[in-house]
C-alpha positions in Angstrom: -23.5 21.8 -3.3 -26.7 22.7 -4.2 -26.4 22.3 -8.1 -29.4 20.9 -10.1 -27.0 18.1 -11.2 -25.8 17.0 -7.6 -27.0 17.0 -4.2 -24.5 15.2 -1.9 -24.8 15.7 1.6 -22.0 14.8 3.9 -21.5 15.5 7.5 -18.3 17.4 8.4 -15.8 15.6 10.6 -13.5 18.8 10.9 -14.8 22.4 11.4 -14.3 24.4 8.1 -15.6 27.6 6.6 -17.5 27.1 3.5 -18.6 28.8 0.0 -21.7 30.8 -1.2 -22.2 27.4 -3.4 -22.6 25.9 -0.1 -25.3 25.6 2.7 -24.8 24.3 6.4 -27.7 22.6 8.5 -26.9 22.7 12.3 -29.1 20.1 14.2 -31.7 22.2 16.6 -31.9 19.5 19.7 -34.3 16.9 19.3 -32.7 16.6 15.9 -29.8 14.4 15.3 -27.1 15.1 12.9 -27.4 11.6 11.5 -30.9 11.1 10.9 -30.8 14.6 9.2 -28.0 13.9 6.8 -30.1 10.8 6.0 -33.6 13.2 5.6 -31.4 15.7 2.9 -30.3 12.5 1.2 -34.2 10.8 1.2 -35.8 14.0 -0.1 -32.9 15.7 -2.5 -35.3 14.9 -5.4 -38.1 17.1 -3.9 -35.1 19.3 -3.0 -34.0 19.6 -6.5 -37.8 20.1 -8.1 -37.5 23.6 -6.0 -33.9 24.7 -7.7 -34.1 27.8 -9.8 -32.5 29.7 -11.7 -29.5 31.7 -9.6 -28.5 34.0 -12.8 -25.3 32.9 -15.3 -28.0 29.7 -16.2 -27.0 28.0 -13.4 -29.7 26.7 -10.8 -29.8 27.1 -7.4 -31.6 26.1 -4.3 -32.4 29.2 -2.9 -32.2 30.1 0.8 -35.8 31.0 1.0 -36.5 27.5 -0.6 -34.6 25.7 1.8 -35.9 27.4 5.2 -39.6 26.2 3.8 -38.7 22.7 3.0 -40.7 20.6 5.7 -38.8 17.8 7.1 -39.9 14.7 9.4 -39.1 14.8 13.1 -39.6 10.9 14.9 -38.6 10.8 18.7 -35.4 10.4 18.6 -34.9 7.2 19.3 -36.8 6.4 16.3 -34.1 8.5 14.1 -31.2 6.8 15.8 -32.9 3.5 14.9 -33.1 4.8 11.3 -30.0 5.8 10.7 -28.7 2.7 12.4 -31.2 0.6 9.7 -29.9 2.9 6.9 -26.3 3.0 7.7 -26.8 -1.0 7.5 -28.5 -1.7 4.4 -27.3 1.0 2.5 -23.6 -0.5 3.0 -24.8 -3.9 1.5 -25.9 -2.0 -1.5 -22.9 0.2 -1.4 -21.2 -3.4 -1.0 -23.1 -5.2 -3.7 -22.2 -1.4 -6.6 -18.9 -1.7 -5.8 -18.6 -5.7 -6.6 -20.3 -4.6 -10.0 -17.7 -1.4 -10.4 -15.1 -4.2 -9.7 -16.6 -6.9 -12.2 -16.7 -3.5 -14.9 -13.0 -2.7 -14.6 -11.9 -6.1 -14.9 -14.1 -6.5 -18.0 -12.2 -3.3 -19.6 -8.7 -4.5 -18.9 -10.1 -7.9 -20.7 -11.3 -5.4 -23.5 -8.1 -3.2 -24.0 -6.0 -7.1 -23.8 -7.9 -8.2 -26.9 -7.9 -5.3 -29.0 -3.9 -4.9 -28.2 -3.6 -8.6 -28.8 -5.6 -8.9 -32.1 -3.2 -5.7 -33.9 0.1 -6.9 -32.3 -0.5 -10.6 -32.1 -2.6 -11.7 -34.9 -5.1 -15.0 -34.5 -2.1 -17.5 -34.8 -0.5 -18.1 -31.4 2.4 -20.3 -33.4 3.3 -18.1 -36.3 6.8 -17.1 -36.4 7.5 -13.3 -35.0 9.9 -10.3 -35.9 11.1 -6.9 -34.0 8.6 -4.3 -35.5 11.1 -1.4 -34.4 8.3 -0.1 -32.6 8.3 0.2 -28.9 5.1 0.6 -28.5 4.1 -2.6 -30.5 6.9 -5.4 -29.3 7.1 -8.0 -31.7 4.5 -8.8 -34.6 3.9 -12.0 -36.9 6.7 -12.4 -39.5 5.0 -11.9 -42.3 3.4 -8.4 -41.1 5.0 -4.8 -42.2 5.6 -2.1 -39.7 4.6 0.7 -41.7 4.7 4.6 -41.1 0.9 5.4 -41.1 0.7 8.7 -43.8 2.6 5.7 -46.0 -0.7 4.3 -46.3 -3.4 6.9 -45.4 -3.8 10.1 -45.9 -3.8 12.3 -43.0 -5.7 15.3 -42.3 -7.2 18.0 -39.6 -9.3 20.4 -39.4 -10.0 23.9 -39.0 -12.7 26.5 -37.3 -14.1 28.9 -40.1 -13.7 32.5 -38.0 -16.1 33.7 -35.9 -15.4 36.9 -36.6 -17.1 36.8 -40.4 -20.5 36.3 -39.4 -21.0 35.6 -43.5 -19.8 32.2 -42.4 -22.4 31.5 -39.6 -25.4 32.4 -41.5 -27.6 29.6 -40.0 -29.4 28.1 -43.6 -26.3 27.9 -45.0 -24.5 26.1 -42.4 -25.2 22.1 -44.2 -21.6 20.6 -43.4 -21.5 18.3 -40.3 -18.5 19.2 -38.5 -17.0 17.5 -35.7 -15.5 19.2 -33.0 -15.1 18.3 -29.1 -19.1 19.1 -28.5 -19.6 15.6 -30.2 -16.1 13.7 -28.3 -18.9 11.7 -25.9 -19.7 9.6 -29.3 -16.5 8.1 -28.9 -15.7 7.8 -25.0 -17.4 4.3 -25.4 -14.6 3.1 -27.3 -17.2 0.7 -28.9 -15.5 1.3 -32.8 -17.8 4.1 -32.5 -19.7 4.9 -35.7 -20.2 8.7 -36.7 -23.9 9.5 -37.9 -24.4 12.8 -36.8 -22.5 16.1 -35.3 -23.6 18.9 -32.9 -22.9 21.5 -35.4 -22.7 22.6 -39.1 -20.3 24.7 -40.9 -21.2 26.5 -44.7 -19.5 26.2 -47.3 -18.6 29.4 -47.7 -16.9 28.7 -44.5 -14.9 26.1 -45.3 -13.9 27.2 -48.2 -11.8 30.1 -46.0 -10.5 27.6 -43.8 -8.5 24.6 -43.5 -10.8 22.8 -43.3 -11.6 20.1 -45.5 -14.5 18.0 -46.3 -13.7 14.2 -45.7 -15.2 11.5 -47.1 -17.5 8.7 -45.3 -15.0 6.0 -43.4 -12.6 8.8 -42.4 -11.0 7.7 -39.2 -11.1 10.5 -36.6 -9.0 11.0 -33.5 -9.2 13.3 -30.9 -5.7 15.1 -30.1 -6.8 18.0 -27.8 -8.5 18.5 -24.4 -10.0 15.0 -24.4 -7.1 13.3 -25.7 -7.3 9.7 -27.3 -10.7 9.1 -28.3 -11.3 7.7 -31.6 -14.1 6.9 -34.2 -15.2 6.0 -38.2 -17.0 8.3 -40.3 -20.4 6.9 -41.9 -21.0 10.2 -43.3 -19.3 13.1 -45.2 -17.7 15.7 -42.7 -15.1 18.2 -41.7 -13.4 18.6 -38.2 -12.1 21.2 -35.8 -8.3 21.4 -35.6 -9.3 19.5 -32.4 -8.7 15.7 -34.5 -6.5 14.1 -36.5 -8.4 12.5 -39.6 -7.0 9.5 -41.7 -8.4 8.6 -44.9 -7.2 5.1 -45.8 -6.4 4.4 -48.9 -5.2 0.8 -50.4 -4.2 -1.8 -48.4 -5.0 -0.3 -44.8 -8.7 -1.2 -43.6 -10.4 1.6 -41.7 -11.8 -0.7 -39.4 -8.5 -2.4 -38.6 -6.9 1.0 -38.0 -9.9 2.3 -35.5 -9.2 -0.9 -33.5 -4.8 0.0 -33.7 -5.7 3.5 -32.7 -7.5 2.3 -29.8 -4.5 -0.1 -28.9 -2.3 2.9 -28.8 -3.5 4.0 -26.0 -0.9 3.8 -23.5 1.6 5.3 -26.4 -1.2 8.3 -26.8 -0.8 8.8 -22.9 3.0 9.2 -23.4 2.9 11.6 -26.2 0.6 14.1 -24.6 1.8 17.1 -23.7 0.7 20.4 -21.4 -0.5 20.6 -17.9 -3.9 21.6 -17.9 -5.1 21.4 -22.1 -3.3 18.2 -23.2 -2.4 17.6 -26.5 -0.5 15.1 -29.1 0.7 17.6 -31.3 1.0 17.5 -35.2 4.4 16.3 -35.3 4.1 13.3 -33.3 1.2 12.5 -34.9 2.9 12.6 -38.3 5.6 10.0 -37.0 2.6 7.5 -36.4 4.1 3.8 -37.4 1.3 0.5 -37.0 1.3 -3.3 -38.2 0.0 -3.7 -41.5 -1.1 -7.1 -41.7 -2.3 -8.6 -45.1 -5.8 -7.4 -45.9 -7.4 -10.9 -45.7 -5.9 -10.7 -42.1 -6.7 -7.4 -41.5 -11.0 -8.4 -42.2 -10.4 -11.5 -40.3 -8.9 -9.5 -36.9 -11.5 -7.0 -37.6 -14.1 -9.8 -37.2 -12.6 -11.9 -34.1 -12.4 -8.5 -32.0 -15.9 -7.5 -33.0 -17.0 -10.9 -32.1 -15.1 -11.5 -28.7 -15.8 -7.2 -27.7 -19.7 -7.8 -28.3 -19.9 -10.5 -25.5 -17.4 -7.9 -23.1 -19.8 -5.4 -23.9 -22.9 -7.0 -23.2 -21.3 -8.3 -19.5 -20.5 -4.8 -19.2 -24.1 -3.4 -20.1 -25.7 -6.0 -17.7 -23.3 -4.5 -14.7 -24.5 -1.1 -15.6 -27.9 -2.0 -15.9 -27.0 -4.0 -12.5 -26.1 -0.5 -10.4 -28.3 1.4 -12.1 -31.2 -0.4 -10.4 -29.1 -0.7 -7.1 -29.2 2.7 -6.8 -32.7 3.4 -7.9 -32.9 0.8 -4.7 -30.8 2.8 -2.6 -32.5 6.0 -3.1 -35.9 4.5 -2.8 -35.3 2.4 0.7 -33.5 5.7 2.1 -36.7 7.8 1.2 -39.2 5.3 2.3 -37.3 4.9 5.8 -36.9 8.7 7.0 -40.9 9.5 5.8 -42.2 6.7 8.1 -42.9 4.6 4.9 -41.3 1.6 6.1 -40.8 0.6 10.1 -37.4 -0.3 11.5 -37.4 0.2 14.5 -37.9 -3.9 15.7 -35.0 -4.4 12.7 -33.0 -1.8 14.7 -33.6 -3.2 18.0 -32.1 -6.6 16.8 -29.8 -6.1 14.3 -28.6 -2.8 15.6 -24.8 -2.3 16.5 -23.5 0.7 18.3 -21.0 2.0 16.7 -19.7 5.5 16.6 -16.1 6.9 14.8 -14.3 6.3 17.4 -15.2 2.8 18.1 -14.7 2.0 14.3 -11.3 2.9 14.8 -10.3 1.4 18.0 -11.8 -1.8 16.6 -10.0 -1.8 13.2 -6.6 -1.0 14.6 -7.0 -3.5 17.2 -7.3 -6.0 14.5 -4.8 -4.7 12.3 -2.2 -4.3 15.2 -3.2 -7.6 16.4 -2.3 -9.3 13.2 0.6 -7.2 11.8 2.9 -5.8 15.0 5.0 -9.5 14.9 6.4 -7.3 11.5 9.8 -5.6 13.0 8.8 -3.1 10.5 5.2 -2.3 11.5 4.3 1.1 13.1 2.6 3.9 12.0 3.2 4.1 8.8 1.9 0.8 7.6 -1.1 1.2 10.3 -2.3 4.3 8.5 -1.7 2.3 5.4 -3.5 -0.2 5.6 -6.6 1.8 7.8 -7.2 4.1 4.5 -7.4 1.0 2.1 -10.1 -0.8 5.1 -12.2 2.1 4.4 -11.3 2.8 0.6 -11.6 -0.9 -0.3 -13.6 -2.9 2.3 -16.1 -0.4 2.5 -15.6 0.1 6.3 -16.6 4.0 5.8 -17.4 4.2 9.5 -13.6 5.3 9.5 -14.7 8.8 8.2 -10.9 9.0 7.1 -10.1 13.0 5.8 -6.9 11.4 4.2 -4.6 14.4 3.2 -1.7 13.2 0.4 1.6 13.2 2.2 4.9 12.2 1.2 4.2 8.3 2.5 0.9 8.1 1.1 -2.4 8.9 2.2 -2.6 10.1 5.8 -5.3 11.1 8.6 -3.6 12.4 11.1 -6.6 13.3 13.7 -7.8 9.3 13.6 -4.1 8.1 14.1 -4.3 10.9 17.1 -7.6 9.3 18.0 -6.6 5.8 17.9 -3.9 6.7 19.9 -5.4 8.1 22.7 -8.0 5.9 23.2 -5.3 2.9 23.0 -4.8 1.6 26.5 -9.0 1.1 26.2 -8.7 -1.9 23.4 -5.9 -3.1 24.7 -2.9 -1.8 22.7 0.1 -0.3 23.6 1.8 2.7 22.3 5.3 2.8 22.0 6.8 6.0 21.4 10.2 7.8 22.8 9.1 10.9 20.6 13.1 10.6 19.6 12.1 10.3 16.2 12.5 6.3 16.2 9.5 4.7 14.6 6.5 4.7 17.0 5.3 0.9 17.3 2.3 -0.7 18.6 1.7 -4.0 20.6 -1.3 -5.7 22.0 -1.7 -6.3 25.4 -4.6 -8.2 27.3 -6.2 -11.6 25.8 -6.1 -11.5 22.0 -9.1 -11.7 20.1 -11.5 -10.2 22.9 -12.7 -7.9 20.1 -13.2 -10.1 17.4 -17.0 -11.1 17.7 -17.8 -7.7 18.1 -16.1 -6.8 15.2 -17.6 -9.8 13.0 -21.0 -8.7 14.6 -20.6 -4.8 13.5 -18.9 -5.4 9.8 -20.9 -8.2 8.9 -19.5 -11.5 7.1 -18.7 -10.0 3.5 -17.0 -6.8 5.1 -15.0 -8.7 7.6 -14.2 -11.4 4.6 -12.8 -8.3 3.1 -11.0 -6.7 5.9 -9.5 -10.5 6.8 -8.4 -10.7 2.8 -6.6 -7.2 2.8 -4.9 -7.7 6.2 -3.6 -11.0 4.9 -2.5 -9.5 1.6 -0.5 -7.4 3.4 1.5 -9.1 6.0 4.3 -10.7 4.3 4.8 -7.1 2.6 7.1 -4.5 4.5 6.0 -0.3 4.6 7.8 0.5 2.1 5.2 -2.3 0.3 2.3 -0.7 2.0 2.9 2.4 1.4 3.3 1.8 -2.3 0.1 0.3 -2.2 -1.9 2.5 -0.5 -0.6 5.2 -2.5 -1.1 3.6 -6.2 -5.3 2.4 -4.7 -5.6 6.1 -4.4 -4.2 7.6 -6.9 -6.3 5.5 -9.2 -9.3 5.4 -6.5 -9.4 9.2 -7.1 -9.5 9.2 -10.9 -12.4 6.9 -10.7 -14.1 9.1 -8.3 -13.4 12.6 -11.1 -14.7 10.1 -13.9 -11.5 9.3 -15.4 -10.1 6.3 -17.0 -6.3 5.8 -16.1 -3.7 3.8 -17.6 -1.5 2.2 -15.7 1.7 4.2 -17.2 -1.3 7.6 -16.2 -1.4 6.1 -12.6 2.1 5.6 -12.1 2.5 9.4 -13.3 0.4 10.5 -11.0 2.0 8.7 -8.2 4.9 10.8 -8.3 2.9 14.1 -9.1 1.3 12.7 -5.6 3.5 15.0 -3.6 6.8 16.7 -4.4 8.9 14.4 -2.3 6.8 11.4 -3.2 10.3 10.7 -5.9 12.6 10.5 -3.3 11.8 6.8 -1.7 10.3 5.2 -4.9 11.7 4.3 -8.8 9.6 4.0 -11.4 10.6 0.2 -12.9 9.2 -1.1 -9.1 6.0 0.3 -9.6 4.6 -2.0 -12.4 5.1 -4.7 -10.1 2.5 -3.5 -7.3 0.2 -2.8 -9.8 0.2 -6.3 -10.6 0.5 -7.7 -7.7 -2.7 -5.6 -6.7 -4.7 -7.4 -9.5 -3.5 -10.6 -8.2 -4.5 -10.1 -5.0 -8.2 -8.4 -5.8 -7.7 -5.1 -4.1 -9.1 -3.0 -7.1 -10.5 0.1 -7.1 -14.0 0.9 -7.9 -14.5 4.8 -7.6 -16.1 4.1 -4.3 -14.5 5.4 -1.1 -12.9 8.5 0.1 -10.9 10.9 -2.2 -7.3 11.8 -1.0 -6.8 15.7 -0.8 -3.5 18.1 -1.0 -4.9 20.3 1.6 -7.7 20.8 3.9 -8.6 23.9 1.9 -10.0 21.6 -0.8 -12.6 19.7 1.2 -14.5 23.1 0.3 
């Protein structure tokens, strides 16, 4: 897509018919369709300097624009050895982002364990507990209340003055910060997020006509609409859309305390939220709030042991960010430095380079797996699919160039299963199937191990550490295991990928929206138990990978 915000470049391992948003290269000979992906890739910051504007205020790289871009042309030998040196060293950076996207998501399930444990828990690991009556909250010190939150602040929303009386909108007169979804990004860091400033200003006059309702500094906002959860503190006087729920604490009920409850809720916020595509926690529900109310000498102390441990989370997490931001400023400069002839590879190439193409990725991967797994009475096809989708997802073998399509036993590519297949009797496995419908099983054949160096050679040590760890993980488990696996890396592999943040009560949800008969071989209460065993065992999903699809029509 040729946006002024994006500029991936992929090469297409099915054919397919594309959109006007679109533009297809084709490879004149001479030219090979790998060193030219790798050319688009190197010089997409030129490419984008040339976007204009398309109409609708959207930019474009125009046709024109494209057909006068001038592009480098090596012998082709030299472009095979570059994308050989570039397929190489970009996967050890690749590698190197995703142990940092890792190291990042375990640092916000440490961050979301302290703030739940400092509002449910308290400081005193020996003080004597009670049922709060809450289901959300479990048990809580003895000497806490479990009180209905409008019992001890005062709740309010907001409103949007109408549009249609421009007497409202008269731009001088519009001095009231308001806060409305425009400004939601100044809480997504969940960092007790402190509210200076807003987008945009109401009047008076406009408030006044509205529900709106001026609230004082330390209001505690939380977004209930669209982006669904997000919360904040007031440092200044403001009003808010209807999009938020506001409380204004009054006597024994620290703002700060609540701001760190509300973002312990969570989970509960992900179970109240209601509507397909415009979620929302609706009035009601949020009405019927309860929370702890420890005493308030408690309630500062908490306030101050969160903020303490959080600081040193969020400076680890800062230093990881900081980490791949440079890693990819590294990534974009060695791939522009090697396809303009900046940099010399071919004597790297000639030594370090491994043949490999799709297919004998694939042959070499299964061999392995099948080597390993098919003593399992219960291995076939199923688990081998299984387990070659989280080799690519989570050991980074993307030489697999799965197209993994969301079927009813998890993610599937039915083309490389074909491929593998076909080319069986070659790496010395056998294929058994009586095409009766029986499961189709696999066994080695010929001296095991004959592919192993090769393997080790092409994958390099910390991808074949990491092929050698999942394959090992897995085979004590039955399919039933893998397939619950597979399925839960990614579901939650693809949220990364669209930017979201997924609970695990959100990931098991979407587990079963995975595919409509996805319900019939799974129960929700077994679920949990994957998910933790998946923590246990490392195999964590970064946002790195390929993204499952629910049709081939949406690879366009």
């Amino acid at each position: 897509m040729m946006l002024a915000r994006a500029f991936p470049v992929v090469e297409t391992l099915v054919p397919m018919a594309i959109n006007q948003d679109l533009k297809a290269v084709n490879p004149k000979p001479g030219m090979t369709s790998s060193f030219l992906a790798w050319t688009l890739r190197g010089t997409a910051r030129e490419s984008l300097d040339r976007c204009s504007e398309a109409g609708h205020g959207t930019k474009a790289l125009r046709m024109e624009d494209w057909l006068t871009m001038p592009f480098p042309a090596p012998p082709s030998e030299e472009q095979v050895s570059i994308a050989a040196f570039l397929d190489r060293e970009t996967g050890k950076i690749d590698a190197l982002i995703e142990e940092q996207r890792c190291l990042i998501a375990l640092l916000k399930e440490k961050r979301q364990a302290v703030v739940s444990h400092g509002v449910t828990k308290g400081l005193n690991p020996d003080a004597p507990v009670k049922d709060s009556g809450i289901e959300w909250l479990g048990d809580i010190p003895a000497h806490w209340e479990a009180r209905k939150l409008t019992a001890v602040a005062r709740l309010e929303s907001g409103h949007t003055p109408s549009r249609q009386r421009p007497e409202y909108w008269v731009e001088e007169d519009c001095v009231i910060p308001w806060f409305t979804l425009a400004d939601v990004n100044q809480l997504r860091s969940g960092r007790f997020p402190r509210i200076s400033g807003t987008t945009q200003r109401i009047s008076e006059l406009g408030m006044a006509n509205s529900a709106a309702r001026l609230l004082p500094a330390g209001t505690v906002i939380l977004s209930r609409t669209a982006s669904v959860g997000f919360s904040g503190i007031a440092e200044i006087d403001l009003a808010v859309s209807q999009d938020f729920a506001a409380w204004v604490c009054e006597g024994r009920l620290n703002a700060a305390f609540l701001l760190i409850v509300l973002q312990a809720m969570r989970p509960e916020f992900a179970r109240l939220m209601m509507g397909s595509t415009h979620q929302t926690i609706y009035m009601p529900d949020i009405e019927a709030f309860k929370i702890p109310l420890p005493p308030e000498a408690e309630q500062a102390q908490i306030i101050d042991h969160v903020a303490t441990a959080l600081t040193s989370i969020d400076a680890l997490t800062d230093a990881c960010e900081a980490a791949i931001g440079l890693l990819h400023e590294r990534r974009a400069a060695l791939i522009s430095a090697a396809v303009t002839g900046k940099i010399d590879v071919r004597e790297s190439a000639k030594i370090l380079q491994f043949p490999i193409d799709r297919a004998r990725a694939r042959r070499f991967v299964a061999t392995e797996i099948i080597e390993r797994l098919a003593h399992q009475t219960t291995f076939g096809r199923t688990k081998l699919q299984k387990v070659a989708y989280l080799a690519e997802a989570h050991a980074n073998i993307t030489e697999l160039a799965g197209c993994y399509l969301r079927m009813p036993y998890g993610p599937l590519d039915q083309p490389m299963m074909d491929e593998i297949e076909a080319a069986g009797g070659d790496t010395g496995i056998l294929v058994d199937d009586k095409h009766d419908g029986t499961m189709v099983r696999y066994r080695p054949t010929g001296k095991k191990g004959e592919h192993a160096a090769d393997l080790r050679k092409w994958l390099g040590e910390e991808r074949f550490n990491k092929l050698d760890h999942l394959i090992m993980a897995l085979s004590d488990l039955k399919t039933h295991a893998a397939e619950a696996i597979a399925t839960l890396y990614a579901v939650w592999n693809d949220a990364l990928i669209e930017g979201k943040s997924f609970t695990d009560e959100e990931i098991i949800s979407a587990f079963f929206g995975w595919h409509p008969k996805k319900g019939d071989n799974f129960r929700a209460d077994e679920l949990p138990h994957w998910l933790d065993w998946m923590r246990r065992h490392g195999i964590i999903p970064t946002g790195s990978g390929p993204k499952t699809i629910s049709k081939m029509g949406a690879l366009l």
